[in-house]
Each structure stands twice: as C-alpha cells, then as structure tokens.
C-alpha positions as CSV (number, residue, x, y, z in Angstrom):
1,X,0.0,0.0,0.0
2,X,1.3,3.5,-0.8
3,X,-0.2,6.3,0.9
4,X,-2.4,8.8,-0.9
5,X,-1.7,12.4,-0.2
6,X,-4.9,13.0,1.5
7,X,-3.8,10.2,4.2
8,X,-0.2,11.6,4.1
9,X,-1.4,15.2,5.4
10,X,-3.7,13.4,7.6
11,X,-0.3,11.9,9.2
12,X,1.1,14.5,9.8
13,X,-1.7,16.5,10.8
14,X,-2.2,13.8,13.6
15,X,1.5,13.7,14.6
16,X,1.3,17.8,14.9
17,X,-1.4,17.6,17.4
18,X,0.5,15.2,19.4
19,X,3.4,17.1,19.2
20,X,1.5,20.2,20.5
21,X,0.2,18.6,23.5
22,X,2.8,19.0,25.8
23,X,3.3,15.6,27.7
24,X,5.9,15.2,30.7
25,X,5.6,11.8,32.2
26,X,2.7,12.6,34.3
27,X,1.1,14.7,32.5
28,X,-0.1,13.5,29.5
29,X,-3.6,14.6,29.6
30,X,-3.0,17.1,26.4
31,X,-1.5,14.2,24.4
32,X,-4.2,11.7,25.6
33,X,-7.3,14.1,24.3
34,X,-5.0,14.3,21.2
35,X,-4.8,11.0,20.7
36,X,-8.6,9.8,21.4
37,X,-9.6,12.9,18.9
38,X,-7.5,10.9,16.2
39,X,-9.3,7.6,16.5
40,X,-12.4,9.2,16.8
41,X,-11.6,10.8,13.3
42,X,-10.6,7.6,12.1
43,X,-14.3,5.7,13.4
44,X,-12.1,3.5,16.1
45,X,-14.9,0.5,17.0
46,X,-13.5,1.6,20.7
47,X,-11.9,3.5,22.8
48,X,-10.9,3.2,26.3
49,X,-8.7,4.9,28.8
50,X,-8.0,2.4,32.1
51,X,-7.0,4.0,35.6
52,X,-3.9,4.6,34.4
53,X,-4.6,6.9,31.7
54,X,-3.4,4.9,28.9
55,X,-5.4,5.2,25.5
56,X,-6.2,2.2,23.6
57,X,-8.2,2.2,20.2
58,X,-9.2,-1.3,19.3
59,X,-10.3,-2.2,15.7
60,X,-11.9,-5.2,14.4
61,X,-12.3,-6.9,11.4
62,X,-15.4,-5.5,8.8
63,X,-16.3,-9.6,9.0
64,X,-16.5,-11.2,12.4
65,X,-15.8,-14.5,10.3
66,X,-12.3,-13.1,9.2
67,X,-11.5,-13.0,13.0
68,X,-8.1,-15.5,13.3
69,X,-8.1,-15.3,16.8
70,X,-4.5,-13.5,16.6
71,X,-4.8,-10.0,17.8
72,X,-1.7,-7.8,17.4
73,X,-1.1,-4.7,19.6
74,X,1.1,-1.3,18.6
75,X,2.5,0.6,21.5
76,X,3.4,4.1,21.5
77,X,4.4,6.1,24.3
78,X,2.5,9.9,25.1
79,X,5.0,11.1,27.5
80,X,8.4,13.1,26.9
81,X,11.2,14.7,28.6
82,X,11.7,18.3,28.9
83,X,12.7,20.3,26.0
84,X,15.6,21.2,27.6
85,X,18.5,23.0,25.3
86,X,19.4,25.0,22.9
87,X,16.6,25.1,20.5
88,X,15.9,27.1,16.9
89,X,12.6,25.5,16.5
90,X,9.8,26.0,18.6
91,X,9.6,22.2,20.4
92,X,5.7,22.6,20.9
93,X,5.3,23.9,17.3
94,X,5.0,20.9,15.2
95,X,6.8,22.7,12.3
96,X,6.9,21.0,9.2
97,X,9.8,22.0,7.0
98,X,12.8,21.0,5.0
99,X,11.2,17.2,4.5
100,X,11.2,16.9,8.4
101,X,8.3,17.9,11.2
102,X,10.3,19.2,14.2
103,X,9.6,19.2,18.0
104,X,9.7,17.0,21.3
105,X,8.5,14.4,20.9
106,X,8.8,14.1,16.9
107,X,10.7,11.1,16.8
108,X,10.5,9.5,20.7
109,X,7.7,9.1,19.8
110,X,4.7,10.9,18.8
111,X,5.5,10.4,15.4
112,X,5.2,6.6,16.0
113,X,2.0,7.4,17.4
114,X,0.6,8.8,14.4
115,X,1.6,7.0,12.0
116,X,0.1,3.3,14.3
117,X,-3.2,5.3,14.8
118,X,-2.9,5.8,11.1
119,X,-1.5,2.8,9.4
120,X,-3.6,0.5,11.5
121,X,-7.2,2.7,10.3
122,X,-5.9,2.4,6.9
123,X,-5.9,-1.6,6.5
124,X,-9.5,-1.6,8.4
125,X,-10.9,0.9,6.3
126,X,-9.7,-1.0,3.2
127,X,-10.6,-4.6,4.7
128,X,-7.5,-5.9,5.0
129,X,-7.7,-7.0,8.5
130,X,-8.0,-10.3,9.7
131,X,-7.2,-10.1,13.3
132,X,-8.6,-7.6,15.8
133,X,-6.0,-4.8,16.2
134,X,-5.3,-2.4,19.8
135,X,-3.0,0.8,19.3
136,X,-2.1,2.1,22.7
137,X,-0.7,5.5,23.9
138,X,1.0,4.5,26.6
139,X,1.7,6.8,29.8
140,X,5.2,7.3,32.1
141,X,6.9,5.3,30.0
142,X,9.8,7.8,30.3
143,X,10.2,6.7,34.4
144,X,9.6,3.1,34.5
145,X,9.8,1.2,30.7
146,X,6.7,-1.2,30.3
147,X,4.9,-0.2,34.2
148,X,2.2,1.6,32.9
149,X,2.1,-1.0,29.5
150,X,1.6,-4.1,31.4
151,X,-2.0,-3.4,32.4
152,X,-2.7,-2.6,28.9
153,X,-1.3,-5.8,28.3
154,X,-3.2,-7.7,30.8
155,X,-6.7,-6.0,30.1
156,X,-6.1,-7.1,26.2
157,X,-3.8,-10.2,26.1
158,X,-2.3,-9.8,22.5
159,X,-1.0,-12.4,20.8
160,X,2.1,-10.3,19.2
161,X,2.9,-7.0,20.1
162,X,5.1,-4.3,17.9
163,X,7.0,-1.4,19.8
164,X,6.7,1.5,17.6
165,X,10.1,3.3,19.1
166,X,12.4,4.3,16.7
167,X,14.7,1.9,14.4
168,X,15.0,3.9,11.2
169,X,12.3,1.5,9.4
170,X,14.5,-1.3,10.6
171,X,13.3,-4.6,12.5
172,X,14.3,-4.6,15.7
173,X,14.5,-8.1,17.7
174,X,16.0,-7.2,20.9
175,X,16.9,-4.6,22.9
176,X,18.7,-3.6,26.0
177,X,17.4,-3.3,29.3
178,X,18.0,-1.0,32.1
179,X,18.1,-0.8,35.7
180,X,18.8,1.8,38.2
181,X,21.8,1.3,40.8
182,X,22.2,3.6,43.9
183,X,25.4,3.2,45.9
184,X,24.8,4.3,49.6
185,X,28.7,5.0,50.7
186,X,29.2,5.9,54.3
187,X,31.6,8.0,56.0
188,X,32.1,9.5,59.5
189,X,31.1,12.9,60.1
190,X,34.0,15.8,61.3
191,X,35.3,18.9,61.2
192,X,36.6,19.7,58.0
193,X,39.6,21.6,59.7
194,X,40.5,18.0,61.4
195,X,39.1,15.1,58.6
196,X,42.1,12.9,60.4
197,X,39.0,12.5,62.7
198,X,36.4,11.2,60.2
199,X,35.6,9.5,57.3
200,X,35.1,11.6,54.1
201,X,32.1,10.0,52.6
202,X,32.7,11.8,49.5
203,X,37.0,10.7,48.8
204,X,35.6,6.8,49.6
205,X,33.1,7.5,47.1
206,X,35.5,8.8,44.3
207,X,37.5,5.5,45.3
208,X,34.8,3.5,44.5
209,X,33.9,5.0,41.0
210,X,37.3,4.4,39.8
211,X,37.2,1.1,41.1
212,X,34.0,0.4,39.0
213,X,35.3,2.5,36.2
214,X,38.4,0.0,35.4
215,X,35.3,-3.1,36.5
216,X,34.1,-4.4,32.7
217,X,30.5,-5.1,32.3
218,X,29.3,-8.4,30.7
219,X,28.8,-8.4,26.6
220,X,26.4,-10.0,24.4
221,X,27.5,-10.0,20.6
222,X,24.4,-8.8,19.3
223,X,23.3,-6.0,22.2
224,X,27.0,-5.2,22.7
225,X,28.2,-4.4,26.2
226,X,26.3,-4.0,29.4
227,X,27.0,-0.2,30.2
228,X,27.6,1.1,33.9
229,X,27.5,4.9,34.0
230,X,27.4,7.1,37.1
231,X,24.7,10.1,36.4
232,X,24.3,12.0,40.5
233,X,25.7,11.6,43.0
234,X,23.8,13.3,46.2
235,X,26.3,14.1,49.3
236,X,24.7,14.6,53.2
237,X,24.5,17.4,54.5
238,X,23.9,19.0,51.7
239,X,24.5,22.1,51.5
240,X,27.8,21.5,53.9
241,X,30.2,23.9,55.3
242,X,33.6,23.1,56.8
243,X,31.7,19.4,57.4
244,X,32.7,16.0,56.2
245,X,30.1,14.8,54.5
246,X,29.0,11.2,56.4
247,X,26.9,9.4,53.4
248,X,27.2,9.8,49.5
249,X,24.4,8.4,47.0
250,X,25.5,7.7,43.6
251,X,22.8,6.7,41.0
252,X,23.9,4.6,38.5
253,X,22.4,3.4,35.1
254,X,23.1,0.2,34.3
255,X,21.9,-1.4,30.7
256,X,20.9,-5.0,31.1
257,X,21.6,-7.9,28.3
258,X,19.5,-10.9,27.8
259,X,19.2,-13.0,31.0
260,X,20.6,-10.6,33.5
261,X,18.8,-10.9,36.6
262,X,18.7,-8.6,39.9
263,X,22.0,-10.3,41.4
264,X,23.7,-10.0,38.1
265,X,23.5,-6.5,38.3
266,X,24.7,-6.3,42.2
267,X,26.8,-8.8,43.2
268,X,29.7,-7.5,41.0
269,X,29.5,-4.0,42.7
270,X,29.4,-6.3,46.0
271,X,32.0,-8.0,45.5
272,X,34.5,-5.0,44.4
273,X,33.1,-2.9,47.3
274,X,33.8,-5.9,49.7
275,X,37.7,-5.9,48.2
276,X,38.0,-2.2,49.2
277,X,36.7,-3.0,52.3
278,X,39.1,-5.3,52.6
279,X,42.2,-2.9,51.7
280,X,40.5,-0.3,54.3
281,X,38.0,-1.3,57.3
282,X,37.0,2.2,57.5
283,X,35.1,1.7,54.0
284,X,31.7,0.8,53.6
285,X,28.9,1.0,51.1
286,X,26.3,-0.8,49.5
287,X,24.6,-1.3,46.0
288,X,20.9,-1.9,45.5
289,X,18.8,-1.5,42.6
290,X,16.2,1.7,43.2
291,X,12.4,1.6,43.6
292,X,10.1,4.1,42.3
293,X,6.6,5.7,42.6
294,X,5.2,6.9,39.3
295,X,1.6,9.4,39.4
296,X,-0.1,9.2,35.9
297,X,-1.9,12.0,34.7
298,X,-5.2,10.3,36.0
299,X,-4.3,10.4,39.6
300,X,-3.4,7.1,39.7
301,X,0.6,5.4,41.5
302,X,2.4,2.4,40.8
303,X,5.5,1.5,42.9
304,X,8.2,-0.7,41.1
305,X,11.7,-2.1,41.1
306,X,13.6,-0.4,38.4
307,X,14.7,-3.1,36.8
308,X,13.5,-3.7,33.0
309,X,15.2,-6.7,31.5
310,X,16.0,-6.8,28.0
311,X,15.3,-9.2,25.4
312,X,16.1,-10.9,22.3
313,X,13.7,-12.7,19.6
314,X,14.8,-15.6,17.8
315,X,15.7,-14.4,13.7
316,X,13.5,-17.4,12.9
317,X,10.7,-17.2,14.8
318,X,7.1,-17.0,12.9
319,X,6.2,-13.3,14.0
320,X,9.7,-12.2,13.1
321,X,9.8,-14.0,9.9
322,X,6.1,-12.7,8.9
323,X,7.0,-9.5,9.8
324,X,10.0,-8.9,7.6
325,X,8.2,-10.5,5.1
326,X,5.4,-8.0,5.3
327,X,7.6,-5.1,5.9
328,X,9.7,-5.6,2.4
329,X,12.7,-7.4,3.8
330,X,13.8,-4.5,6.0
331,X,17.0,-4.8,7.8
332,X,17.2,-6.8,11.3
333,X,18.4,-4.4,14.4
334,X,18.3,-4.3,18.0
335,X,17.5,-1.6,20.8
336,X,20.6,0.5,22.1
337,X,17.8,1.8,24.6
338,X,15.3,0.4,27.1
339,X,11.6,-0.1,25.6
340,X,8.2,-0.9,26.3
341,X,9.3,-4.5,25.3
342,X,11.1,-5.1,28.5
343,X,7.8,-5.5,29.7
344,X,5.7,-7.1,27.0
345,X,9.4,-9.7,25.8
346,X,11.5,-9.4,29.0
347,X,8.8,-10.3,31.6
348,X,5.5,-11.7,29.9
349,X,7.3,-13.2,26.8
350,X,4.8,-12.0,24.0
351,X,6.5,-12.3,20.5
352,X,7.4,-8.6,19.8
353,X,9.4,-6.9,17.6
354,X,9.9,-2.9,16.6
355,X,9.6,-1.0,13.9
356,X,9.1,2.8,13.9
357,X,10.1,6.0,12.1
358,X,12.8,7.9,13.4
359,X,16.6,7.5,14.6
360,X,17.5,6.5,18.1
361,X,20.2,9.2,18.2
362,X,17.3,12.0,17.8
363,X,15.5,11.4,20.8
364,X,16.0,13.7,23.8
365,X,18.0,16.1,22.0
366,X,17.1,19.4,20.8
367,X,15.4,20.4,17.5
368,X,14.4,17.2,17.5
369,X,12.6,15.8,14.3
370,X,11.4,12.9,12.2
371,X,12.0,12.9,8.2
372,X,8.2,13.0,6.5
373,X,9.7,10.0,4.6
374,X,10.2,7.7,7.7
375,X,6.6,9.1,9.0
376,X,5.3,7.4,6.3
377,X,7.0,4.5,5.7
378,X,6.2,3.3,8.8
379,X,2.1,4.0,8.7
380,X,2.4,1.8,5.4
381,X,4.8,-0.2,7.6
382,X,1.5,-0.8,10.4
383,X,-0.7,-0.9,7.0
384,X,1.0,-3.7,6.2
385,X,1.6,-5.5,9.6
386,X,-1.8,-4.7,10.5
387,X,-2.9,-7.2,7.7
388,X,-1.0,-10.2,9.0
C-alpha cells in the first residue's frame, strides 16, 4: 500500500497535534485528548482509557468470520522529557519544513503514534484486517519502561505486540534493558579543619567510582556491552560547610543484556566494594537496585523495582519471519535503549518486535525531528503489519 496524499497530510496532521500537547511523564492529559480525537476521526470500533490513563483504540475486522483469533497490539508512548536546550525550532510547534516535522516528541515518539493510529485505520478501512487490532498510547513510559504498558497488556492479552520506538524502518529483535543502581557509601562525620578524625564520605566515594570505572561489564554479541555509567551523585548534609560529608548516594544506570537478573547486576558491585573493604575497614557501602513511585496523569501510583530486563527474539521465529516479510525485507536491528518491550518480551514473553520511524540518536535532543519520509513509511509499515 502507498499512501495517498490526502492520508499523508492526515499523518502529519495527527503527529502535529501530538506534538503540540505537551506531555511530561505525568502529565499527558493534552496528548491523551489528542490522541482519542485521532481515532475518533478515524471511526475507532472503541476507545478506552484504564485507571492509568493509557489510550487504547481497538479495531476489528469489517467480517467477524475473518477473526483469526491473533490480535496484534502497537504501543506508542504519550510522555516526553523536557525540551531542555538550545533550540531554533519551537519544540511545541510541530513545524513541518525542509522534509522533516520538528519538535519533542517528533521522533521518541509521537511520530510513531501517528503514524500506528494511522496505518492501523488504513488496513481496516480497506478490509484488510484479519485479526482484531489495539493501538495504545501509553503513559510514564519515560520513568519506569513497560509499568504503565503491562496493564494494557493484561486487560487485552495480545497475541504479538510491535513497539513503535524508533529503528529507522528497521526490525528490531531485541533490545537492552535498564536498571537503576544507587550506591549508599558511608563516612564519619568531622570537622573539615580535622578530617584525620572522620571518614570523608565523598573521597571513599571517588574511590569507589574508579574502582567500578576499570570493572568491565558483561557483553552480548548482538546488544553489545552491558553499560555502567554514574549520572548524580547526592552528598549529606547538603549544602555542607567546613563538614565531612558522612553518606554519599551515587545513582547509576546500568543497561541489562538478555538474561541478566537482579543479582547479576549487584553482586559485582558487591564484590569490588567488599575488596575495598578489605584494603580499608573504615570503607563501607552498599549497591541496591532503586524503587520508584510513578503518578499518571489520572491520579493514579504504581511503585516498582527499576529493573527492565532486555530481550532478544529468535531471527526465525514466525512473528519475526512474517513480519519482515510483510515489511519488504527490512534490515534486522536491535534496541541501544530500554523499551516498552522489556515489559511485554523481558517479563510476559509476547512475541514482539519494533519498527518505527525515526533514529535512536534523535531522541532527547534538541530540534528534535522525524524525516516525513520515515513518517510514512512506517504508517504503510502498520498498514501492512496490520494485515498479518
């Protein structure tokens, strides 16, 4: 299916409202009206928002005897981070120029979101479906990947799921997944005129991330190595004056390969923490993998462990397989980043793969856009795995 130019402006037109709703995780109320508007323009057989907030548009088959049984599900998240930096475009704008629509959001990823809402009404509207098809807008995604998804997944129990977060058209089997690492170091509070009679919570600290910084993560040969990177590090008191600061907390983000469990991600840390202990009595610390409270838009929380796993599919499995077929052959990648999928492959197993407009290295930066070409190609890329 090509896309005529009246469903090409519609596109766009959807992925400009989106892009005008400003959505922080949390508040994605804008992007959620924005969203349900689309579907309604589109004659969705249903719409629903759960406790969450989450949007899902569900459309059938035009014969209930075409019904396979197989229902697929496209996910795209509402939320985005702050348009933070330098920008020449106005981030809430939705400017279309120069082949590209600009702002937050424009490829991670209300772009995607367009173009499923899209793609998916397309292949209904010209009979092509066989199976009954959801298209979520997912909330928070941007705090905790695949929290907010799994309820989406649990009300509707698809049988294959596609993540529609950016691969450049690609098909991505696998991804990386992520889990936040706090260090708690300790340290004895003193005078900063006499620290011979304390413990600098703050040196034992730099010890440790040198220690760490020479440790060497684990590697998988298609998802490449599992990163460690310091990003804060909180000292107590704070602010301090002429006082030895007597804890330090260091978050860490840690990407996870295929497999990696909880202790996987700790007992490394342990162990080289336990060896400077060892060298020095006076140091202690811990590592433990952080737990978060998310609010959605709706009012509602959900506490979790922040710990996504990743996942790989097999190259050969029938989803996979179907998919490229459908898709024209496309090139096979994997997730740098943590997705949705950590939830809907990395915990509940669902056959998944994703394909969505967009580069990876455009997201979160500023004057971010999405080239009209990749918008879409990938609503004729849902057109067409719609009709699977």
């Amino acid at each position: 299916m090509i896309l005529s130019d009246e469903r090409k402006r519609q596109v766009v037109e959807i992925a400009q409202n989106l892009i005008r709703a400003k959505s922080l995780a949390g508040e994605e109320g804008a992007a959620a009206q924005a969203a349900i508007q689309a579907m309604h323009a589109l004659n969705y057989d249903e719409i629903n928002v759960d406790a969450l907030g989450n949007v899902v548009g569900i459309l059938r088959p035009t014969s209930a005897a075409s019904d396979a049984g197989e229902s697929l599900l496209f996910d795209s998240h509402m939320d985005t981070v702050a348009a933070a930096g330098a920008w020449t475009k106005d981030p809430f704008g939705g400017e279309v120029s120069a082949g590209r629509i600009w702002g937050r959001g424009a490829s991670d990823m209300k772009g995607a979101l367009a173009a499923s809402i899209c793609g998916a009404a397309y292949a209904r509207d010209d009979r092509k479906l066989k199976n009954a098809i959801y298209v979520s807008a997912s909330v928070n995604e941007e705090q905790i990947e695949g929290l907010a998804l799994a309820d989406v997944l649990e009300q509707y129990k698809p049988s294959r799921v596609v993540i529609c977060e950016s691969t450049d058209l690609k098909l991505s089997i696998g991804g990386r997944g992520r889990a936040e690492v706090f260090l708690t170091v300790e340290g004895v509070p003193a005078h900063a005129s006499t620290p011979q009679l304390g413990v600098n919570a703050l040196k034992q600290t730099a010890r440790l991330i040198l220690a760490l910084n020479e440790w060497q993560p684990p590697h998988d040969d298609v998802l490449g190595y599992g990163i460690f990177e310091p990003t804060e590090i909180i000292s107590n008191p704070f602010p301090s004056v002429s006082v030895l600061p007597d804890r330090c907390r260091v978050r860490c983000d840690r990407r996870l390969l295929a497999g990696e469990t909880e202790n996987d991600v700790t007992a490394p840390i342990n162990k080289i923490i336990a060896e400077l202990h060892r060298q020095d009595v006076t140091f202690k610390a811990r590592a433990e993998i952080d737990t978060e409270t998310i609010k959605t838009y709706a009012g509602a929380t959900r506490t979790a462990l922040k710990f996504q796993p990743a996942w790989k599919m097999d190259p050969q499995h029938p989803f996979v397989s179907a998919a490229r077929q459908a898709l024209g052959n496309p090139a096979i990648s994997y997730y740098s980043f943590c997705t949705n999928a950590a939830r809907s492959a990395g915990i509940m197993n669902l056959p998944t793969i994703g394909f969505g407009p967009g580069s990876e290295h455009h997201a979160h930066i500023a004057d971010e856009y999405c080239e009209l070409d990749q918008l879409w190609g990938a609503a004729q890329g849902y057109y067409a795995l719609s009709c699977l």
